[in-house]
DOFIDREN-828744 format. One record per residue (C-alpha): residue number from 0; residue in three letters; x, y, z. Coordinates in Angstrom, 3 decimals. Layout:
# DOFIDREN-828744
PAPA, n, res, xx, yy, zz
PAPA, NUM, ALA, X, Y, Z
...
This chain:
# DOFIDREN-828744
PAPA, n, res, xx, yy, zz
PAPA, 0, UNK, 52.006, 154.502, 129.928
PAPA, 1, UNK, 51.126, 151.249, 131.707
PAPA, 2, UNK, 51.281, 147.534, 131.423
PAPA, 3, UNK, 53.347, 146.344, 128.878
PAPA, 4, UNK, 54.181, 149.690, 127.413
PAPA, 5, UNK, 56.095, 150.560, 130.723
PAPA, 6, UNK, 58.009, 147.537, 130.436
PAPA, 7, UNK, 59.089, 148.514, 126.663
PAPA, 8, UNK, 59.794, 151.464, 127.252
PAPA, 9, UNK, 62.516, 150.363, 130.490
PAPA, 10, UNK, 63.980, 148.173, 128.162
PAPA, 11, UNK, 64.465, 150.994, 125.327
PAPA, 12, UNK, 65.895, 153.603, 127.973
PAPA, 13, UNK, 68.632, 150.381, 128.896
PAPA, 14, UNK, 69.570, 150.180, 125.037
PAPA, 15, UNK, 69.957, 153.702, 124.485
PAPA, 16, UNK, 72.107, 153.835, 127.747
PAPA, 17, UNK, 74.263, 151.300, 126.300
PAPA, 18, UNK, 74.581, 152.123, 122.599
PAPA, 19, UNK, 75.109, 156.201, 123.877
PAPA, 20, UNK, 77.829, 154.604, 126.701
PAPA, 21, UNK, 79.802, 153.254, 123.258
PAPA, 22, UNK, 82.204, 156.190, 122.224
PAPA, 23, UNK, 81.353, 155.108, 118.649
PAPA, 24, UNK, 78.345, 156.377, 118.401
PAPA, 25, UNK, 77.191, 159.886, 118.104
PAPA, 26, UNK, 74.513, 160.480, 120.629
PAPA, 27, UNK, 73.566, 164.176, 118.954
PAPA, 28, UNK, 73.416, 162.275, 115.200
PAPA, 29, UNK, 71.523, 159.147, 116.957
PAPA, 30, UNK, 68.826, 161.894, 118.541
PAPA, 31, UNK, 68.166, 163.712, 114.835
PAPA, 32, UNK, 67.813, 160.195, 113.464
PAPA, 33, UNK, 65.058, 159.023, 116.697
PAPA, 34, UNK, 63.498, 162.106, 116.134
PAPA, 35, UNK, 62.742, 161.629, 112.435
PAPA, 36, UNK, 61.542, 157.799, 112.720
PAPA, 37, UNK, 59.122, 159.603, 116.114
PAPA, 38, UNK, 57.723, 161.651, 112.652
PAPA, 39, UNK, 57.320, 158.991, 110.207
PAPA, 40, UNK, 55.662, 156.717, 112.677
PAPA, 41, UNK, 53.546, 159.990, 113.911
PAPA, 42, UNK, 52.496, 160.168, 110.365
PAPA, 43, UNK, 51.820, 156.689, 109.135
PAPA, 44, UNK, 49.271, 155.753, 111.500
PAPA, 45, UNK, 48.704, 152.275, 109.320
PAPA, 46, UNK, 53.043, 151.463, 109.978
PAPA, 47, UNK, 52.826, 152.265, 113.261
PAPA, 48, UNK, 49.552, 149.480, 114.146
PAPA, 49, UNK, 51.251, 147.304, 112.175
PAPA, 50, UNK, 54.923, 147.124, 113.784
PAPA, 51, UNK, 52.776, 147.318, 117.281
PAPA, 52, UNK, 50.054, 144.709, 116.415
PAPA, 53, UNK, 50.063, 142.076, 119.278
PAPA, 54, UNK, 49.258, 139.453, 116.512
PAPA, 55, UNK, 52.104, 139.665, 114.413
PAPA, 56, UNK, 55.428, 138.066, 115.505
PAPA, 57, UNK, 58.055, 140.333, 117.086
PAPA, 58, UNK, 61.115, 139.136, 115.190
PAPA, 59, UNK, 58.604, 139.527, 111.761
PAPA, 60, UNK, 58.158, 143.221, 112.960
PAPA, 61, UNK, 61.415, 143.521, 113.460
PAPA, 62, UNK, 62.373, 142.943, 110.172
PAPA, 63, UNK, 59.941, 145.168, 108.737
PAPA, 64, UNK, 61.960, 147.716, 110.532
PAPA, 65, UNK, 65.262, 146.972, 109.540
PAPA, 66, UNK, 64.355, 146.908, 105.760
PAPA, 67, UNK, 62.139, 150.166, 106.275
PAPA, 68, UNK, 64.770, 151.965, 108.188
PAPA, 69, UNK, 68.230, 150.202, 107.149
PAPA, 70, UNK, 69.071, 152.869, 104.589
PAPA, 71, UNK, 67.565, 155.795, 106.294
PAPA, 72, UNK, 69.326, 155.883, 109.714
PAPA, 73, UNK, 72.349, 154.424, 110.930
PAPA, 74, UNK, 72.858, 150.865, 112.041
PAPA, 75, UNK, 72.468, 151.616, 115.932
PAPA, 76, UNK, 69.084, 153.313, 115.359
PAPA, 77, UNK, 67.701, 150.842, 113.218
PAPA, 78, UNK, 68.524, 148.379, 116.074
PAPA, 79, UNK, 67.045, 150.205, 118.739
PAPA, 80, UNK, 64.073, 150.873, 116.735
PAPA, 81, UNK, 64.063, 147.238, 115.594
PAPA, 82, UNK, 64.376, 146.146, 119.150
PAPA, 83, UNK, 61.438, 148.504, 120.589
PAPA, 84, UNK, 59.137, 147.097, 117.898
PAPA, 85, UNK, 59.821, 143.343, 119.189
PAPA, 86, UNK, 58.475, 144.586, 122.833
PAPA, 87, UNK, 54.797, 144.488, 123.369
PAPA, 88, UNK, 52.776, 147.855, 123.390
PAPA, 89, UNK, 49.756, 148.288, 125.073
PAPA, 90, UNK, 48.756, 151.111, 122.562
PAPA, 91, UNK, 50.016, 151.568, 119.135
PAPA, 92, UNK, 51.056, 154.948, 120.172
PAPA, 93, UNK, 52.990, 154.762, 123.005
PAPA, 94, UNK, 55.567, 153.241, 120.540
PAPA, 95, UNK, 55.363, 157.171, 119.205
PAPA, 96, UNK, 56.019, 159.012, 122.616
PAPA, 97, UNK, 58.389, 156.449, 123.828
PAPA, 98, UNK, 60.552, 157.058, 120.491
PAPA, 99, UNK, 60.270, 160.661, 120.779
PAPA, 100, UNK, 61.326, 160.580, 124.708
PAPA, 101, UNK, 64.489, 157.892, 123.713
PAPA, 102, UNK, 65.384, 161.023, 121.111
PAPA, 103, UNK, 65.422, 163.607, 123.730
PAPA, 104, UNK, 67.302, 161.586, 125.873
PAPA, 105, UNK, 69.862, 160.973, 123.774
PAPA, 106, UNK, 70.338, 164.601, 122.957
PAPA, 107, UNK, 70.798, 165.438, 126.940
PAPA, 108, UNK, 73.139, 162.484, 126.925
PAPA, 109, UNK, 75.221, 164.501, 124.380
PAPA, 110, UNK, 74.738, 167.493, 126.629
PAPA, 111, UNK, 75.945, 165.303, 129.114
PAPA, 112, UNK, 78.900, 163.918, 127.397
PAPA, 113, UNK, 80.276, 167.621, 126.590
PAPA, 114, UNK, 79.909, 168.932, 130.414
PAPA, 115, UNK, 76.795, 170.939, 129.560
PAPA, 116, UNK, 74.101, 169.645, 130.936
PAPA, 117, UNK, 73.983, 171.958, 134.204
PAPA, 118, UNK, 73.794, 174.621, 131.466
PAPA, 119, UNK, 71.117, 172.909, 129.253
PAPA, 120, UNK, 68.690, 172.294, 132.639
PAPA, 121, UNK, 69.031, 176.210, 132.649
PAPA, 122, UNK, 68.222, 177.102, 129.233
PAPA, 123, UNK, 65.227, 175.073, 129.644
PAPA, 124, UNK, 63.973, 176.605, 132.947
PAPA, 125, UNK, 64.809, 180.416, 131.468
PAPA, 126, UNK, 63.247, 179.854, 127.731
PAPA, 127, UNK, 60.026, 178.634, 129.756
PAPA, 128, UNK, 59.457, 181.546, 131.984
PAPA, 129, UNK, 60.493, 183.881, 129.126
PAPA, 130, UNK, 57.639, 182.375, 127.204
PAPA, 131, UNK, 55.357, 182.308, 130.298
PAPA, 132, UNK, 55.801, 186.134, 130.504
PAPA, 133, UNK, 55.689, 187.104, 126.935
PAPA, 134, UNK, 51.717, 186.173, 125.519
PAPA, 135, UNK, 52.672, 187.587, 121.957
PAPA, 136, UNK, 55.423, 184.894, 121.917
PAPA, 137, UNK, 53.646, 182.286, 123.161
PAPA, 138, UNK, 50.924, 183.472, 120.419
PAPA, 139, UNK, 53.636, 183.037, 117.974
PAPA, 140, UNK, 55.326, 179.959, 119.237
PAPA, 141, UNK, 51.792, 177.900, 119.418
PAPA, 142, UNK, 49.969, 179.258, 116.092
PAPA, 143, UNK, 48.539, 176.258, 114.210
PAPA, 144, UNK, 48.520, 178.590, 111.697
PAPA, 145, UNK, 52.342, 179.160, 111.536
PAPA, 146, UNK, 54.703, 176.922, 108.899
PAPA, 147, UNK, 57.234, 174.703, 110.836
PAPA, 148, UNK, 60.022, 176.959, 108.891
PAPA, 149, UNK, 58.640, 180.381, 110.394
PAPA, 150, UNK, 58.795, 178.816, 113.678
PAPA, 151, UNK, 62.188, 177.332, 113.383
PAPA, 152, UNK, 63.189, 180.838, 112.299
PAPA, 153, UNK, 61.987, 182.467, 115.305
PAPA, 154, UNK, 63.205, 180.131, 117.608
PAPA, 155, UNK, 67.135, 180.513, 115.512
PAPA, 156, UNK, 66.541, 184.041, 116.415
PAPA, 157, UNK, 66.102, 183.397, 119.807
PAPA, 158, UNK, 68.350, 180.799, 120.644
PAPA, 159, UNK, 70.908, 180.544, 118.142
PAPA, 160, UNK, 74.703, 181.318, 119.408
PAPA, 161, UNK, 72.719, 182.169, 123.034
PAPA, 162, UNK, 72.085, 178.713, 124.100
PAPA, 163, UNK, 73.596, 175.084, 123.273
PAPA, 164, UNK, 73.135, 173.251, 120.726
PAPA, 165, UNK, 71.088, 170.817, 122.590
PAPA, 166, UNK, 68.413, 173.553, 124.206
PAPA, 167, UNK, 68.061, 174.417, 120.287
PAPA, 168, UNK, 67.195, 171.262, 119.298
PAPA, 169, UNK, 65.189, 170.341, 122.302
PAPA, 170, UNK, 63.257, 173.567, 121.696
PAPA, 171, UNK, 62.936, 173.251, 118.412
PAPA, 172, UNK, 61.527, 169.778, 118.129
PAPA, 173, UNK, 59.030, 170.634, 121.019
PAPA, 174, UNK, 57.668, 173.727, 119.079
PAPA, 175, UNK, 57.294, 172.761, 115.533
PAPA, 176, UNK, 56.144, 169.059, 116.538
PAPA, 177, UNK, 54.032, 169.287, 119.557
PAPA, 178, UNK, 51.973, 166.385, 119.457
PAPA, 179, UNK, 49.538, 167.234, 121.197
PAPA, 180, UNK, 51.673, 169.048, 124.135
PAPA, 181, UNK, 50.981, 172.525, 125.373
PAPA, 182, UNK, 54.287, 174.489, 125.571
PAPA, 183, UNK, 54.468, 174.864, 129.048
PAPA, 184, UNK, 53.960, 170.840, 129.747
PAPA, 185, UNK, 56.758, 169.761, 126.880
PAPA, 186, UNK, 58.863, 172.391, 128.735
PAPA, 187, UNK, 58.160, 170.553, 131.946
PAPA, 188, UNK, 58.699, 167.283, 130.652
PAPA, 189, UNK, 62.496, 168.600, 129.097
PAPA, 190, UNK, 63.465, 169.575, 132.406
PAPA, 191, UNK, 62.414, 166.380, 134.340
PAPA, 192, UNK, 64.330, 164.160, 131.813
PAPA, 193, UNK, 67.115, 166.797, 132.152
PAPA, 194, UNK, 67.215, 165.891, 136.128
PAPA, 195, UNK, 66.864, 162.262, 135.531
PAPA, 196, UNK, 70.193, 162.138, 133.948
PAPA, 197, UNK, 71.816, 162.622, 136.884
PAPA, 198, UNK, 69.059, 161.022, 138.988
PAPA, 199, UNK, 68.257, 164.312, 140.527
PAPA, 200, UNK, 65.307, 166.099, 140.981
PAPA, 201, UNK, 64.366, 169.508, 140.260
PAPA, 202, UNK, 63.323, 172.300, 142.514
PAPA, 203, UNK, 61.771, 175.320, 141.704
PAPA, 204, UNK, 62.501, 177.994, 143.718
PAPA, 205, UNK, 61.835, 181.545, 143.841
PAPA, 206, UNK, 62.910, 184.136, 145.775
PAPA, 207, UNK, 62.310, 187.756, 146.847
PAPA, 208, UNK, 65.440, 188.645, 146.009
PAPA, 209, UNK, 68.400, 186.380, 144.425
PAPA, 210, UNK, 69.948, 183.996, 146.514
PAPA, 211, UNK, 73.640, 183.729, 147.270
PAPA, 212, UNK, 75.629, 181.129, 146.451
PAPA, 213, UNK, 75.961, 180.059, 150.233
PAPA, 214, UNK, 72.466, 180.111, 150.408
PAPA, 215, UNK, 71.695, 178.057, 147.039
PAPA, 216, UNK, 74.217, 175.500, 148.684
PAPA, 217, UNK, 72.744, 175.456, 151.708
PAPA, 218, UNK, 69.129, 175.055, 150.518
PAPA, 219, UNK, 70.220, 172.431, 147.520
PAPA, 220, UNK, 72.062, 170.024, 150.275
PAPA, 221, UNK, 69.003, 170.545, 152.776
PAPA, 222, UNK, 66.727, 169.681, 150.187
PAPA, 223, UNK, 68.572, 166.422, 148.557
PAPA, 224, UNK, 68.592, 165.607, 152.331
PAPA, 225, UNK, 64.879, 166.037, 152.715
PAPA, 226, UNK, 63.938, 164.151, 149.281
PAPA, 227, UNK, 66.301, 161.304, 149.829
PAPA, 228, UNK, 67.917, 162.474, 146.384
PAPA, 229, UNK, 70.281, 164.880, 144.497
PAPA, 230, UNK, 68.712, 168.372, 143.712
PAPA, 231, UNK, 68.732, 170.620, 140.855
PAPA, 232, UNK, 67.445, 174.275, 141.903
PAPA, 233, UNK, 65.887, 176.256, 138.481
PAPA, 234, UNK, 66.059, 179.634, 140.380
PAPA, 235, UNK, 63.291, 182.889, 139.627
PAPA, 236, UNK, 62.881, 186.215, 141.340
PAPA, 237, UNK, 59.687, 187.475, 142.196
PAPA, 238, UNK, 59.843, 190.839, 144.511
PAPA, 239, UNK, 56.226, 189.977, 145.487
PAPA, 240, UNK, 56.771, 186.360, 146.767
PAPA, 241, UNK, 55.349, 185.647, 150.469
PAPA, 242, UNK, 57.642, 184.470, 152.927
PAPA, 243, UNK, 60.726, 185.717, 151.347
PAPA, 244, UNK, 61.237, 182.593, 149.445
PAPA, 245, UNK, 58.762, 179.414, 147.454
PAPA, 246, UNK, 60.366, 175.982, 146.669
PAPA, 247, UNK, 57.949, 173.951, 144.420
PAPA, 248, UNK, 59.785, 170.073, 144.332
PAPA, 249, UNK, 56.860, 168.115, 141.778
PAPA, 250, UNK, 53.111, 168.732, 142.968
PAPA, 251, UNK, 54.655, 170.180, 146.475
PAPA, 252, UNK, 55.053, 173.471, 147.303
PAPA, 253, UNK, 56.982, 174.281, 150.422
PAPA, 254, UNK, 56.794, 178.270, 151.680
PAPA, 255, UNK, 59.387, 180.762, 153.169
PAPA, 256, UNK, 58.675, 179.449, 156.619
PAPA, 257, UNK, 59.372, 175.812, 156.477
PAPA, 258, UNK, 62.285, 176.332, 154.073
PAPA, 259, UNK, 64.063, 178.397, 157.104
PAPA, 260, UNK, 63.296, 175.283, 159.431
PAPA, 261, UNK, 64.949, 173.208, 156.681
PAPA, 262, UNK, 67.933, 175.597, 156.400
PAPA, 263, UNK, 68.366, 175.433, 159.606
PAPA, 264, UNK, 68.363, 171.633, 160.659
PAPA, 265, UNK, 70.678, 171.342, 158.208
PAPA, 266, UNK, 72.743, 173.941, 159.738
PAPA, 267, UNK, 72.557, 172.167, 162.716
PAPA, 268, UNK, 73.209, 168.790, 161.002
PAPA, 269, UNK, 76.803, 170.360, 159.220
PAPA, 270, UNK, 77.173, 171.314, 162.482
């Protein structure tokens, strides 16, 4: 997104922060309900221009969306809604992926709420290379050909009573409404938002062999100390690995060697 649609979509992350702050309102409930306005709006391409058209007037759109939604959702999603539709878009679908990022949000926030986000983060990261190194359920997960019902099935068969609630849904939503998303990019995207929460970042970092817990300390507070931020490590084994050990932090990739310099400045820093 840029322009204008940036600045919407700062302002909707701020609202849903302060309605899902309120213990009134039921950040799981208020993610089903986001999720099902990011489909009708998906859908209704002619709705969607017209509660983002530049020439109409924002309250007037507004409105539209309170009488459209006002006895679908609850009263707090029809006023986020209502108040994303009085910002100014720069394209009538950013509106669409800016809904449909406020709804996963809001289900990490419940994550959040309950003490499980550390475990939803890691759920994520597993389910992804799980799909990455099965290409008959990848097959399956992706087929255009596939009913939205089959899919959820499989994915209740995965998931269901082996993962929270909030990986489910997360999953779920990804897979039987893509949008336009490969797998492996929504996956991506889940995890990032997952860090965010907690304003860290996420490293991925895989090893020859597992890494202790001394050593997972170790390289989490060397890299927060590196990045300037907190660190979330999404840990893999791979025998064949060069260097003992790969950290990928975003588009950088930092190898076995300078990871042991990093380890042990900050060895030196602890003292």
């Amino acid at each position: 997104m840029n322009g204008a649609s940036r600045e919407a979509l700062a302002a909707a992350r701020e609202r849903l922060d302060a309605l899902t702050d309120s213990t009134s309102v039921d950040a799981g409930s208020l993610a089903d309900e986001l999720a099902a306005v990011t489909a009708l709006l998906d859908r209704e391409v002619s709705l969607r221009r017209v509660l983002t058209d530049p020439a109409q007037a924002g309250e007037a759109k507004a409105e539209l969306a309170q009488r459209l939604l006002g006895t679908q959702v609850s009263g707090p999603a029809a006023d986020l809604v209502a108040g994303m539709v009085r910002s100014r878009w720069s394209q009538s679908r950013d509106l669409v992926d800016a809904l449909e990022e406020l709804a996963d949000t809001a289900d990490l926030t419940a994550a959040q709420k309950a003490g499980k986000l550390d475990d939803v983060e890691d759920e994520l990261f597993r389910f992804g290379r799980i799909v990455s190194g099965s290409t008959e359920l990848r097959a399956a997960l992706t087929d255009r050909k596939a009913t939205t019902s089959a899919k959820s099935e499989l994915l209740r068969g995965l998931l269901g009573g082996r993962a929270q609630a909030a990986t489910e849904r997360l999953v779920t939503r990804l897979v039987t409404a893509p949008r336009g998303r490969s797998l492996e990019s929504g996956l991506e995207s889940l995890s990032k938002l997952a860090a965010e929460r907690r304003d860290r970042m996420v490293a991925i970092v895989t090893s020859a062999v597992p890494l202790s817990d001394p050593q997972k300390q170790r390289l989490g507070a060397a890299l927060a100390k590196l990045y300037g931020r907190k660190m979330h490590l999404n840990l893999d084994v791979d025998p064949e690995v060069l260097g003992g050990i790969r950290v990928q932090v975003g588009d950088e990739v930092i190898n076995g060697a300078l990871v042991d310099r990093i380890e042990d400045a900050s060895r030196r820093l602890a003292g």
